[in-house]
MARBA-3410 file (N, C-alpha, C, O; in Angstrom, 1 decimal):
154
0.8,-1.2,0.0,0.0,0.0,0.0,0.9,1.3,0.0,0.6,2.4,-0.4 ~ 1.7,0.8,0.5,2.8,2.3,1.1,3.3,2.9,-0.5,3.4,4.1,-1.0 ~ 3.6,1.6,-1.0,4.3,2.1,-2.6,3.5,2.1,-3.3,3.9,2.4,-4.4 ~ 1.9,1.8,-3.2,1.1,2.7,-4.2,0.6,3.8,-4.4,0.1,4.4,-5.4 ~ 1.3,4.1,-2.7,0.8,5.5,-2.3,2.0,6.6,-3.1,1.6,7.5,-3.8
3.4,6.1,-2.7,4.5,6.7,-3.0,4.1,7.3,-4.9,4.1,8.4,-5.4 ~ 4.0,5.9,-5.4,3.8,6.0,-6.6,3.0,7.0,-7.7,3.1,7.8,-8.6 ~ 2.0,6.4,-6.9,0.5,7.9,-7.1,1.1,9.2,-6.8,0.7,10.2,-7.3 ~ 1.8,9.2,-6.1,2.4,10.9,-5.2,3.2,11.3,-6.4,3.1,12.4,-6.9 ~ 4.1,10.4,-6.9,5.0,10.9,-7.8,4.6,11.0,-8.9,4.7,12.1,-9.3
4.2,10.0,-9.7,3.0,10.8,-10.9,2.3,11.7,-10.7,2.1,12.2,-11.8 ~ 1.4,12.4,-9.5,0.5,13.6,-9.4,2.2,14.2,-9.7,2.4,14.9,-10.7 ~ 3.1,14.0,-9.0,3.9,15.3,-9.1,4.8,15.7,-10.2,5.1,16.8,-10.5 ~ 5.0,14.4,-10.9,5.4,14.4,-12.4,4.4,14.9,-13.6,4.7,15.1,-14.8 ~ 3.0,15.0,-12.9,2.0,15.4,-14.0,2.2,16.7,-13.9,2.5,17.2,-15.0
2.3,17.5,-12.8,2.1,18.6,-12.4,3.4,19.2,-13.3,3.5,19.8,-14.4 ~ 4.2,18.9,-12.7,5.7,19.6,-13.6,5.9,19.4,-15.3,6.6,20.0,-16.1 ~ 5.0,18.1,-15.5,4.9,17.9,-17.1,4.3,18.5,-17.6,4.4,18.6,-18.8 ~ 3.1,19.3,-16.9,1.8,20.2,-17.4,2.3,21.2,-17.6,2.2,21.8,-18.7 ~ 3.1,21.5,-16.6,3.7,23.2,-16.8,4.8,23.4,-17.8,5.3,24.5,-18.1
5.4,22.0,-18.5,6.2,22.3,-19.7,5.7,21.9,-20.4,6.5,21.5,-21.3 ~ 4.6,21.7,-20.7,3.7,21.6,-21.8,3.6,22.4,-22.6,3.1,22.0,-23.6 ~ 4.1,24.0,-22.6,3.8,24.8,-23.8,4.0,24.7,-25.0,5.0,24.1,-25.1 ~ 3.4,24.8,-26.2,4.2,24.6,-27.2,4.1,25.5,-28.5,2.9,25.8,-28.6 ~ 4.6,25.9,-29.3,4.1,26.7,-30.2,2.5,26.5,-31.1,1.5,27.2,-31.2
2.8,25.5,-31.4,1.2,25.0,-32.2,0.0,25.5,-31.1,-0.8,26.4,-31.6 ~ -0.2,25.0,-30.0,-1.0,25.1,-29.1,-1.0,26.4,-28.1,-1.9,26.6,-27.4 ~ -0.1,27.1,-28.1,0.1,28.2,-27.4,0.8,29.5,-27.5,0.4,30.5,-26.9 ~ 1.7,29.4,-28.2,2.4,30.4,-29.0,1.9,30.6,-30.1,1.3,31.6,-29.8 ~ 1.7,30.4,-31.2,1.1,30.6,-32.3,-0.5,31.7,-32.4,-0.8,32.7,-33.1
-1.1,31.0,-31.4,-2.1,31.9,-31.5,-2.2,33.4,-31.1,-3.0,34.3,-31.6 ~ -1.2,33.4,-30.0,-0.9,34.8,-29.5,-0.3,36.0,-30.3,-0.4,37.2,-30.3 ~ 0.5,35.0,-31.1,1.3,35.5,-32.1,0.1,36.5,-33.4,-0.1,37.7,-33.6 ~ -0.5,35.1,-34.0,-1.8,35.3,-34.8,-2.5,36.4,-34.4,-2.7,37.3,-35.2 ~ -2.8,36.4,-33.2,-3.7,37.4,-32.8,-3.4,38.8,-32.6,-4.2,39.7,-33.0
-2.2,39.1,-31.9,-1.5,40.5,-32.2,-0.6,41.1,-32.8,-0.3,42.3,-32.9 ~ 0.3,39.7,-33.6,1.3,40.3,-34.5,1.1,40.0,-36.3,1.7,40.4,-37.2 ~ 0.1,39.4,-36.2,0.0,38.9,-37.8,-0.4,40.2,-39.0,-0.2,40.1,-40.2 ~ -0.8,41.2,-38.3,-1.1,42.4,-39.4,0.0,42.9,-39.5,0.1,43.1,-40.7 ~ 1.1,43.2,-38.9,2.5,42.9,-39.6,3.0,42.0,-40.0,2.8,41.8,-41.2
3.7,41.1,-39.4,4.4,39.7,-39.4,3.9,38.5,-39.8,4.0,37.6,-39.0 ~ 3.3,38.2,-41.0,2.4,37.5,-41.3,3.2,36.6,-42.1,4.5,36.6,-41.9 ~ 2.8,35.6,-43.1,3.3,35.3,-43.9,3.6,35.8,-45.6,4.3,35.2,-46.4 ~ 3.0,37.1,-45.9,3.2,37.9,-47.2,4.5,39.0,-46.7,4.9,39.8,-47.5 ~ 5.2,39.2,-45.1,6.1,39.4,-44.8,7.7,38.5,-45.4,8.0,37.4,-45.7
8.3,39.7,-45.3,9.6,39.4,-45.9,10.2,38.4,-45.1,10.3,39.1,-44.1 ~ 10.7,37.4,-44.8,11.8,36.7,-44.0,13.0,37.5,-43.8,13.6,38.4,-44.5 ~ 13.5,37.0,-42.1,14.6,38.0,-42.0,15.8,38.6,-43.3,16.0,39.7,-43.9 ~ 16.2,37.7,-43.4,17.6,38.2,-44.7,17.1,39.3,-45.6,17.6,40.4,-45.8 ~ 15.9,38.6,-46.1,15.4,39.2,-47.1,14.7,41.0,-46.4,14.8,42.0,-47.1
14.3,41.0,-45.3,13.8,42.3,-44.4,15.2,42.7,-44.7,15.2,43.5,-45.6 ~ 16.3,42.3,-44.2,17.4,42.9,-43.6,18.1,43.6,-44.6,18.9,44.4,-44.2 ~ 17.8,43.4,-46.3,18.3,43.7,-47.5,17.5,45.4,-47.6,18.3,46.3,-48.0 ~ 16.2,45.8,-47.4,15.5,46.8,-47.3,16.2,47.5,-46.9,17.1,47.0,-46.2 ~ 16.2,49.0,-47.1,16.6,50.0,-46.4,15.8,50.2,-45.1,14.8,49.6,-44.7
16.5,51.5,-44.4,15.9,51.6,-43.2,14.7,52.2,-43.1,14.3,52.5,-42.0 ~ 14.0,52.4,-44.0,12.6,53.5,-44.1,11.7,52.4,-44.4,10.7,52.1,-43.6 ~ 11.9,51.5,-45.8,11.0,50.7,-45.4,11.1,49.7,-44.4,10.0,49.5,-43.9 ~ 12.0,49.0,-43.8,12.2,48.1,-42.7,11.1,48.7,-41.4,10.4,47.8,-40.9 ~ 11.1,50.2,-41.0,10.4,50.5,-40.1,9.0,50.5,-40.4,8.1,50.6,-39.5
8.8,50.5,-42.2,7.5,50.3,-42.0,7.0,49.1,-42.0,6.2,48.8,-41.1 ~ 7.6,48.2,-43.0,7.2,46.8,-42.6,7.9,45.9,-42.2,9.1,45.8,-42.7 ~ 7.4,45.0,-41.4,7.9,43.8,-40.2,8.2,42.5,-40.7,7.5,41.7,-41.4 ~ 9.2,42.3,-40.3,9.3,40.4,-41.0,8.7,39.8,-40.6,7.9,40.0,-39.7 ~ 8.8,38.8,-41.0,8.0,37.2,-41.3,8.4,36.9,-39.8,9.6,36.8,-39.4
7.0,36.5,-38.9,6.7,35.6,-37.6,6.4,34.7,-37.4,6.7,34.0,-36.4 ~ 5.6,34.3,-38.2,4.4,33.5,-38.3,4.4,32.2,-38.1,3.5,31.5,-37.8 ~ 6.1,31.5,-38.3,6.0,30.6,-38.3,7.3,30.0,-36.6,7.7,31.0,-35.9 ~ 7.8,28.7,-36.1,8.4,28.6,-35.4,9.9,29.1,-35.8,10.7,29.8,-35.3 ~ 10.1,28.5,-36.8,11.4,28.9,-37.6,11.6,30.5,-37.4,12.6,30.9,-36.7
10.6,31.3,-38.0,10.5,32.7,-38.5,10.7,33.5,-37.0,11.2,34.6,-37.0 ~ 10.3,33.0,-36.0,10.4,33.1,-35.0,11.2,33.2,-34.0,11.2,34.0,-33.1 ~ 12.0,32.3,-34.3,12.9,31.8,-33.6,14.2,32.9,-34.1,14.9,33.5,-33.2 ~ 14.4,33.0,-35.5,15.2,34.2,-35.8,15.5,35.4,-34.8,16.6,35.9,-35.0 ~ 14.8,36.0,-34.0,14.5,36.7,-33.1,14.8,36.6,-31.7,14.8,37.5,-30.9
15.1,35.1,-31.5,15.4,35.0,-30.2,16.8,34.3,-30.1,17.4,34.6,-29.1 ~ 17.3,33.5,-30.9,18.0,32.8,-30.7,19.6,33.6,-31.9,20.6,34.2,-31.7 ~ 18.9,33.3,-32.9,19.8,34.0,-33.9,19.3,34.3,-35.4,18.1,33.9,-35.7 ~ 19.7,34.7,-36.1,20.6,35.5,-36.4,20.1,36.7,-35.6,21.0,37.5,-35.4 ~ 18.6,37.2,-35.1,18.7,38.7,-34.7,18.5,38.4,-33.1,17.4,38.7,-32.6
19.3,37.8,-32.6,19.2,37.3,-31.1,18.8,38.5,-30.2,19.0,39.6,-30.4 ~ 17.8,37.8,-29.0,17.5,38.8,-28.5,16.6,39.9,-28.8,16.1,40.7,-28.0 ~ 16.3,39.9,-30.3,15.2,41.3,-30.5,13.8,40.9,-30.0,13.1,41.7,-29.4 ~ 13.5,39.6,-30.2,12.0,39.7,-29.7,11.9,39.8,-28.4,10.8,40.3,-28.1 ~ 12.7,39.4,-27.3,12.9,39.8,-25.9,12.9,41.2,-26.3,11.7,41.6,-26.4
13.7,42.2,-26.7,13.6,43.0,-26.7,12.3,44.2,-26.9,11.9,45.1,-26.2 ~ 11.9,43.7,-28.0,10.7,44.5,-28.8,9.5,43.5,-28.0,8.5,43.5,-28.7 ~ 9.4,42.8,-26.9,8.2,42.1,-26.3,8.6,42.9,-24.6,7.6,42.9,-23.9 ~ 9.5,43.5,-24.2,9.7,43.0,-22.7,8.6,44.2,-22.5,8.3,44.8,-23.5 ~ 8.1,44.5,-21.4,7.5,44.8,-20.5,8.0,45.6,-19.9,7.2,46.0,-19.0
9.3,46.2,-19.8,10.0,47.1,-19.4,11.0,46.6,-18.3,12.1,47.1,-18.2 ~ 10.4,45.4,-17.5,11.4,44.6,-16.7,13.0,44.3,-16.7,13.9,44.0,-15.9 ~ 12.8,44.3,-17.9,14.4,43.8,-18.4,15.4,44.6,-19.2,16.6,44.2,-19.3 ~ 15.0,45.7,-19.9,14.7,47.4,-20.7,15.1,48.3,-20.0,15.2,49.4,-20.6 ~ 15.6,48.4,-18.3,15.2,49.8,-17.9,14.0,50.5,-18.0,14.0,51.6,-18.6
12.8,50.1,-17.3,11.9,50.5,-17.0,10.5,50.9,-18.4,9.4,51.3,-18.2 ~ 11.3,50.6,-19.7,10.7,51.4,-20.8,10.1,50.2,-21.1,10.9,49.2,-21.0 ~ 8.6,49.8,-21.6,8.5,48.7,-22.2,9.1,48.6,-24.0,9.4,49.6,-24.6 ~ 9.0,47.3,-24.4,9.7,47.3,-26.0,8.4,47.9,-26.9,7.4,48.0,-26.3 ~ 8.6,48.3,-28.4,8.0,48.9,-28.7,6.5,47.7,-29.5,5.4,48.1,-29.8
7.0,46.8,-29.6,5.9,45.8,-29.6,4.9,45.4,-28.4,3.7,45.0,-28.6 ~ 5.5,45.5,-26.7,4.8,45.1,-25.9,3.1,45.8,-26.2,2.3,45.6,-25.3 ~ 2.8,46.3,-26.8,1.5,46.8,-26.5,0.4,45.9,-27.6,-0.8,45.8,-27.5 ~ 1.3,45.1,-28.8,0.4,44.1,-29.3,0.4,42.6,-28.7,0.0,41.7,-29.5 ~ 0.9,42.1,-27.3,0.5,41.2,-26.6,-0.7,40.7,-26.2,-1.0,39.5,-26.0
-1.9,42.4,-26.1,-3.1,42.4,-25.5,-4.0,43.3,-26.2,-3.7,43.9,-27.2 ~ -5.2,43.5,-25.5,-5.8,44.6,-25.6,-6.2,45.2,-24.1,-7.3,45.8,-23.8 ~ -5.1,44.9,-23.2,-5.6,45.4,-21.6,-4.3,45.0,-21.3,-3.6,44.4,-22.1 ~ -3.8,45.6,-19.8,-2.5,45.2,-19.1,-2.5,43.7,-19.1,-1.8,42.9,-19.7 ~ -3.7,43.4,-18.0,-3.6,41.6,-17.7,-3.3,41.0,-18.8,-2.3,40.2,-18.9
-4.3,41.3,-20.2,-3.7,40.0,-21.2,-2.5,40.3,-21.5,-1.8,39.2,-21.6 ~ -1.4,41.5,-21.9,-0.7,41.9,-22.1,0.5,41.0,-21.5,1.4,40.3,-22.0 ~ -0.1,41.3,-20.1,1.0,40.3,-18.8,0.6,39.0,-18.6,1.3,38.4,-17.7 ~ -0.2,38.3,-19.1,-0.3,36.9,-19.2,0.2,36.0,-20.2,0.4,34.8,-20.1 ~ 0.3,37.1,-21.3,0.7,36.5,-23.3,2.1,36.6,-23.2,2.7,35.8,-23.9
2.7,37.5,-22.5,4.2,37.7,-21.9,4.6,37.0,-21.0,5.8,37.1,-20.9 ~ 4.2,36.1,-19.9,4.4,35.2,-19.1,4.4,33.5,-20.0,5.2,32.6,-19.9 ~ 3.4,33.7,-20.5,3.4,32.3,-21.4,4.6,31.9,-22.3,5.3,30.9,-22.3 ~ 4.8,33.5,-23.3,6.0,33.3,-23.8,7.3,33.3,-23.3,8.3,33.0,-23.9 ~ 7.2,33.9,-22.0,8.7,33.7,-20.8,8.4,31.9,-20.8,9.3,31.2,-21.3
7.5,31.4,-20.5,7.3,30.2,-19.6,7.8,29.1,-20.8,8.5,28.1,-20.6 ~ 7.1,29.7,-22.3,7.2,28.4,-23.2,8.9,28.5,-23.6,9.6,27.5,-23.9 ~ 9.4,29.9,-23.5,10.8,29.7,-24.1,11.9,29.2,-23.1,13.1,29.1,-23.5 ~ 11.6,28.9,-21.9,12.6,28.4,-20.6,12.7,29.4,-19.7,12.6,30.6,-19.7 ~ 13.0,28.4,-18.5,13.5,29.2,-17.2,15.1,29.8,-17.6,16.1,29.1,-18.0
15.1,31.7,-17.4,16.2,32.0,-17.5,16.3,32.1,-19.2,17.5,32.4,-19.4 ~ 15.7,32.1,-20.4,16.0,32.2,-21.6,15.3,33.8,-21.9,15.4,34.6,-22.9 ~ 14.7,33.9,-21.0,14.3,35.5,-21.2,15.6,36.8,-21.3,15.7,37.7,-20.5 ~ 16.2,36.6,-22.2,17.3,37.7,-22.2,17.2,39.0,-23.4,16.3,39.0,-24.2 ~ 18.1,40.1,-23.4,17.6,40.9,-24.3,18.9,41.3,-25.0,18.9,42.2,-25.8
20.0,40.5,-24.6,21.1,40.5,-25.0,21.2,40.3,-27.0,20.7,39.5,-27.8 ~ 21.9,41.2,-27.1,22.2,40.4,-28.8,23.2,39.8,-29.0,24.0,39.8,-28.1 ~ 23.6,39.2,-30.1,24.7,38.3,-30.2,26.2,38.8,-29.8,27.0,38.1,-29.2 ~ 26.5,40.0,-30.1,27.8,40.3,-30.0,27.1,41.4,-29.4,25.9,41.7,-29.6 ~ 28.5,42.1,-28.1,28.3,43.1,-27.4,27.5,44.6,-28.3,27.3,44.6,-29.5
27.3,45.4,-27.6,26.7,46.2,-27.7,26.5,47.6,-26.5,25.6,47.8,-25.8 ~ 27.4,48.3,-26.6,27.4,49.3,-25.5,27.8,49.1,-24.6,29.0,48.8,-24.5 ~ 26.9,49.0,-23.3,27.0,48.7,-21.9,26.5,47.1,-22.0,26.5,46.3,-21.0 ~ 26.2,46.6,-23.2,25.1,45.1,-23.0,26.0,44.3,-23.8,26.4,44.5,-24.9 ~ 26.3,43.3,-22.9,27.2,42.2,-23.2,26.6,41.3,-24.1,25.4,41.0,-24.0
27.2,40.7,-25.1,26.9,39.7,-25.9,26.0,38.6,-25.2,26.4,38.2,-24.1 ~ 24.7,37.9,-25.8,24.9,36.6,-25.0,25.6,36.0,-24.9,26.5,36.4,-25.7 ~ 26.0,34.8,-24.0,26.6,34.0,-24.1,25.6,32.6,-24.3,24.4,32.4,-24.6 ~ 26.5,31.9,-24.1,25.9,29.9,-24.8,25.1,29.7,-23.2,24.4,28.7,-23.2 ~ 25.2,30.4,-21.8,24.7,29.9,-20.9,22.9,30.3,-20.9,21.9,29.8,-20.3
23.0,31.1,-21.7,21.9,31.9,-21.5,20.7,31.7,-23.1,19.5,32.1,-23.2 ~ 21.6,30.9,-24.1,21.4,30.3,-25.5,21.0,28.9,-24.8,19.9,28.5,-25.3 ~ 21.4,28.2,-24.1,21.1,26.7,-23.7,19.6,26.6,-22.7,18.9,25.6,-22.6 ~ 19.4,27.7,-22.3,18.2,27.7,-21.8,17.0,28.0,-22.6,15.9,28.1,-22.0 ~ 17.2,28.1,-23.9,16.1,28.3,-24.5,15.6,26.8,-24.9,16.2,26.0,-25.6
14.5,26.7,-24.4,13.7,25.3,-24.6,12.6,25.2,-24.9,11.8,24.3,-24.6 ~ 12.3,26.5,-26.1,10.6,26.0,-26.7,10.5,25.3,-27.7,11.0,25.4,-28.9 ~ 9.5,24.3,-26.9,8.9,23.4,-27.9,8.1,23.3,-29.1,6.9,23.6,-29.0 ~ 8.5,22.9,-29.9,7.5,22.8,-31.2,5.8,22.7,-31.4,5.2,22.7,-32.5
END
């Protein structure tokens, strides 16, 4: 009885911690995305390289390609490391300013702060950085400790 008990205890507790890494883009990221970023960043958006070829006038007017995990991921990981932390934070991590995207997370503070919590949660503990690849000013390059923590799932 003792070790059915143990057992059961450790599956509720293995459910519990498997639930909470359950995010995944298909199911959770995606839609958030769809919903506040797709009137720019859609799929008739440029892909990074190809944005990156634009000059600076159109680039500010139109947004690259999000839409997908891949297209996505560009942004956080590499080649434009760090910008979607950037252009998403909430001001927490910014000095106090939120990025200039945080205001299509929501249409109110809470969802704002709950669509930004999910995407902290689905990309890893600790992968929230705003660092870009190589230094920059006062802001250090990422490093690979801070690259290894990124764990969002497909």
């Amino acid at each position: 009885m003792k070790h059915q008990i143990f057992v059961a205890a450790a599956l509720a507790g293995f459910a519990v911690v498997a639930g909470g890494q359950e995010l995944t883009w298909r199911e959770d990221i995606e839609p958030i995305i769809r919903q506040g970023c797709a009137e720019c960043h859609d799929a008739d958006s440029k892909e990074y390289g190809e944005w990156m070829l634009l000059d600076d006038a159109l680039r500010k007017k139109e947004g690259p390609r999000l839409d997908t995990y891949t297209t996505f991921m560009n942004y956080v990981v590499w080649p434009a490391t760090g910008a979607l932390q950037r252009r998403l934070d909430d001001g927490a991590s910014t000095g106090g300013k939120p990025g200039n995207m945080y205001k299509h997370l929501g249409d109110t503070d809470a969802e704002r702060a709950k669509n930004l919590q999910t995407i902290k949660a689905w990309l890893g503990d600790g992968a929230w950085y705003v660092n870009r690849f190589d230094a920059r000013g006062d802001m250090p390059g990422v490093t690979k400790e801070q690259l290894e923590k990124v764990k969002a799932k497909y």
